[in-house]
C-alpha positions as CSV (number, residue, x, y, z in Angstrom):
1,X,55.8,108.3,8.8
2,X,52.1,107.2,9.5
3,X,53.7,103.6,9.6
4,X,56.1,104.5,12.3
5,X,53.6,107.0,14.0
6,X,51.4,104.0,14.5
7,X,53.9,102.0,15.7
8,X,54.9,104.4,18.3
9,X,51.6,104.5,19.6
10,X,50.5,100.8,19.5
11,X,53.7,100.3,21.4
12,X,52.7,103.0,23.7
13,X,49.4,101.0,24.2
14,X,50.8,98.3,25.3
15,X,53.3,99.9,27.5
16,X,49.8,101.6,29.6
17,X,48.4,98.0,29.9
18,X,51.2,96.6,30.9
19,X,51.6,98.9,33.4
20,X,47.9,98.8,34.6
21,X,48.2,94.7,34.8
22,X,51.2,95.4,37.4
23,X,48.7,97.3,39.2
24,X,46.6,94.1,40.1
25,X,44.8,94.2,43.5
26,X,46.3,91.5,45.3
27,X,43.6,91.3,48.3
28,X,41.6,89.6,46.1
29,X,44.1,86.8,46.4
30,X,43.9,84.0,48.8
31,X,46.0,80.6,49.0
32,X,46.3,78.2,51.9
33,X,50.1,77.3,52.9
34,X,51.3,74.0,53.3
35,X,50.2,74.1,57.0
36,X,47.0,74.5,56.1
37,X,46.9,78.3,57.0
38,X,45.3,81.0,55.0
39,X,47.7,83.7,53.0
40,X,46.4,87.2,51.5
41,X,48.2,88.6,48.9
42,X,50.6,87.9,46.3
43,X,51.8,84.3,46.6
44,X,55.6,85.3,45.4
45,X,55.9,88.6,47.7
46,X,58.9,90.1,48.9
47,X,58.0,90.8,51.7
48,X,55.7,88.1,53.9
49,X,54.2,88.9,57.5
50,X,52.8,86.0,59.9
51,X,50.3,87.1,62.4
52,X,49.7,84.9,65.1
53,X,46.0,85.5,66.1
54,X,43.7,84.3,68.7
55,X,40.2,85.2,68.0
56,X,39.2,86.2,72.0
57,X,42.5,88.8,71.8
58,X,41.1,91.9,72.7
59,X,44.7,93.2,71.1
60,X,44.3,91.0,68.0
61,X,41.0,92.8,67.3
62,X,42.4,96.1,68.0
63,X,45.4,95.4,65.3
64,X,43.7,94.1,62.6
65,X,41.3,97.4,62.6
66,X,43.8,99.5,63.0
67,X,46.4,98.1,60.5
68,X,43.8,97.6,58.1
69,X,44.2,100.8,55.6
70,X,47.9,100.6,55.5
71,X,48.2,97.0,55.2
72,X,46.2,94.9,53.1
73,X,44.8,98.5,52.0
74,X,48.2,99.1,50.5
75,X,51.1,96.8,51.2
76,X,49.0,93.8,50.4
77,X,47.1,95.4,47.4
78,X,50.7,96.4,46.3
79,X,51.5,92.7,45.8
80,X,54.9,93.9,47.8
81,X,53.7,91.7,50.7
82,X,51.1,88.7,52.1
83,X,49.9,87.7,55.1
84,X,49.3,84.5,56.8
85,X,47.0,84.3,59.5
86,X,48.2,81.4,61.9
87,X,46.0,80.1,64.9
88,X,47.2,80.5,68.4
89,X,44.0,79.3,70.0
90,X,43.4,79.9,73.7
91,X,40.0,78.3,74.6
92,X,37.0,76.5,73.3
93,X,35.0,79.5,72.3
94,X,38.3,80.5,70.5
95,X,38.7,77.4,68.5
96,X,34.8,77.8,67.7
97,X,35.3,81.4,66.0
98,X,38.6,79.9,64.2
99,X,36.6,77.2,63.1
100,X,33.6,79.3,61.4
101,X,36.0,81.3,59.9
102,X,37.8,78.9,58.1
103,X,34.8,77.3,57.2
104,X,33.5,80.3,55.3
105,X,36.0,79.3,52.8
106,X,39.2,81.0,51.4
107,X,37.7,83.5,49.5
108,X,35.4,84.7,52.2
109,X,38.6,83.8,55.1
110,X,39.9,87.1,55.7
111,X,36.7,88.8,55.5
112,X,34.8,86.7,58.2
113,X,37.7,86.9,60.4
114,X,37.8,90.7,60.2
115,X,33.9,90.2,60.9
116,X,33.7,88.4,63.7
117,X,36.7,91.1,65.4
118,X,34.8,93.6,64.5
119,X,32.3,92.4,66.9
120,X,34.8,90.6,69.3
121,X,33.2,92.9,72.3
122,X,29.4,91.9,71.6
123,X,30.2,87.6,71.0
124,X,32.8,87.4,73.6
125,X,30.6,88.7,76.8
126,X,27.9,86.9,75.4
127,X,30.2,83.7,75.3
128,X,31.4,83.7,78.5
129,X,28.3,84.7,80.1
130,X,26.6,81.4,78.7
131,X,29.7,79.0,79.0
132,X,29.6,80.5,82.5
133,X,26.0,79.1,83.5
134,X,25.7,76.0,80.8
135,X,29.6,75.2,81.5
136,X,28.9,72.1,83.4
137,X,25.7,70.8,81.5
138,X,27.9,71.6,78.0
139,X,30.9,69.5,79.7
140,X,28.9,66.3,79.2
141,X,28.5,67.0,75.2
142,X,30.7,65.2,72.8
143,X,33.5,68.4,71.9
144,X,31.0,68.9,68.6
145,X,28.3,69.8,70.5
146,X,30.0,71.9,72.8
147,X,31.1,74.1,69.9
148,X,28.1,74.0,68.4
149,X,26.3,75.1,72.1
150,X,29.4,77.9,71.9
151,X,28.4,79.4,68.7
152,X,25.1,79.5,69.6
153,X,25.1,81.2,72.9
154,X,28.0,83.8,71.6
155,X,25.9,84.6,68.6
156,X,28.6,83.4,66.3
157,X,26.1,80.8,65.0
158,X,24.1,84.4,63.8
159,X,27.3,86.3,62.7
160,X,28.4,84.1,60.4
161,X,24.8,83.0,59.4
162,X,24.3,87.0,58.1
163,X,27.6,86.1,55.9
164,X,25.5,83.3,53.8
165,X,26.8,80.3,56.5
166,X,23.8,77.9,56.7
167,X,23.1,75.6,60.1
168,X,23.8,72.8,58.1
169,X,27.2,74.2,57.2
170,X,27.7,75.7,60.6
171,X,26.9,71.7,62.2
172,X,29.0,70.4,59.7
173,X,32.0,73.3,60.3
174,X,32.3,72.1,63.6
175,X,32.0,68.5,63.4
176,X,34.9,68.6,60.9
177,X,37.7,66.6,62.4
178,X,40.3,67.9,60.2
179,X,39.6,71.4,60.4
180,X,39.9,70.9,63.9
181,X,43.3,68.9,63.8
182,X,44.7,71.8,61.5
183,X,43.9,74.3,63.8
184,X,44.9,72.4,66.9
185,X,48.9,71.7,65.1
186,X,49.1,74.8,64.1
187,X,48.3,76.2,67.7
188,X,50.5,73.6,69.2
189,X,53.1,75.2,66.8
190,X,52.4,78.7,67.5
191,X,52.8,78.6,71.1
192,X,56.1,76.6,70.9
193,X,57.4,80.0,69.2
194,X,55.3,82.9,70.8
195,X,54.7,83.6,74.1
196,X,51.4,85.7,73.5
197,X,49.2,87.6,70.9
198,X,49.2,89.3,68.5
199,X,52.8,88.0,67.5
200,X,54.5,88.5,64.7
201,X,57.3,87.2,62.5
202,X,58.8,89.1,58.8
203,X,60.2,87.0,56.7
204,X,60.9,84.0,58.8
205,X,62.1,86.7,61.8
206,X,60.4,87.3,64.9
207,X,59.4,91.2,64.9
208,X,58.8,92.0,69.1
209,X,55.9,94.5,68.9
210,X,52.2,94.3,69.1
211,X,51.5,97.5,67.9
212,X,50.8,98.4,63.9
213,X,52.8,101.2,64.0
214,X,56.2,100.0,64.5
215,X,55.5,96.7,62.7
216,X,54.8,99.0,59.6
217,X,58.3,99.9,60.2
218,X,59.6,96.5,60.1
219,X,57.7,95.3,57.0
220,X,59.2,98.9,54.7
221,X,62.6,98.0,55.9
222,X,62.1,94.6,54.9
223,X,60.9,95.9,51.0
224,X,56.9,96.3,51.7
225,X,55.5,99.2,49.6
């Protein structure tokens, strides 16, 4: 009777830590998708959400705060559903903060983006304020330097530099030709299907809302828990 009594509970055991490892927190997961874009969440979801951002959207910024908690917070930490953050660039000073982000490295991807919209009021004035008066002295720079003048005078440069981001890595971010080309195709891609941002698409369909609330709808009809 001890025998089986032991049994029972070693079985038991294993039945709790199985059902703990099922509870694995899937934010911690990043991959980057054959188009070079960065996915959160479990790679073999049910359920996966594209976002189609643009880091000088003031609506992109507002989404990603406000679908934070009930998204990655729990449909992503679920493993039920991932999301892929595609590019729809719309200007230099764009490109820069897509850049910067990506360069921060998949781990740190999602975090650095959330960063740098959290302070999407404060960079982008300050952007456009310099590209305003430097615009035509910054037009004669090779496109490096440009971004690099961008980052700079938006206070990117010091954004992502309080995220561990040295210069060195910030000049060699934006001098990278194939970061840029990945960002520039999947742009060129994005705008062949969307017509503005934040867009959205649910497992390969196009979802037409910008707001959190009714996308929420969209991605628990689909399976997301």
């Amino acid at each position: 009777m001890r025998y089986l009594l032991a049994l029972v509970a070693l079985f038991a055991g294993l039945g709790s830590f199985a059902a703990a490892q099922g509870q694995r927190d899937w934010t911690a997961t990043v991959t980057r998708a054959p188009n070079g874009s960065y996915v959160l969440g479990n790679p073999k979801a049910k359920v996966k959400l594209v976002e189609y951002i643009s880091y000088t959207c003031p609506h992109c910024a507002h989404f990603i705060a406000e679908s934070a908690s009930g998204l990655r917070g729990r449909l992503v930490r679920s493993g039920s559903t991932s999301v892929e953050l595609r590019n729809a660039v719309r200007d230099k000073l764009d490109l820069t903060a897509a850049l910067l982000a990506r360069c921060s490295g998949p781990a740190r991807f999602f975090g650095t983006t959330d960063a740098i919209m959290a302070a999407q009021n404060d960079w982008l004035e300050r952007g456009g304020q310099y590209e305003a008066v430097n615009g035509a002295r910054m037009a004669t720079y090779p496109q490096p330097a440009q971004l690099r003048a961008l980052a700079d005078g938006s206070g990117l440069s010091a954004l992502v530099r309080g995220r561990g981001m040295t210069d060195a890595a910030i000049e060699a971010c934006l001098a990278n030709e194939a970061e840029v080309a990945v960002v520039v195709k999947n742009t060129s891609a994005s705008w062949a299907k969307i017509h503005g941002t934040p867009a959205f698409e649910v497992n390969g369909k196009t979802v037409d809302t910008t707001e959190w609330v009714e996308l929420e709808k969209s991605l628990r009809a689909a399976g997301a828990r």
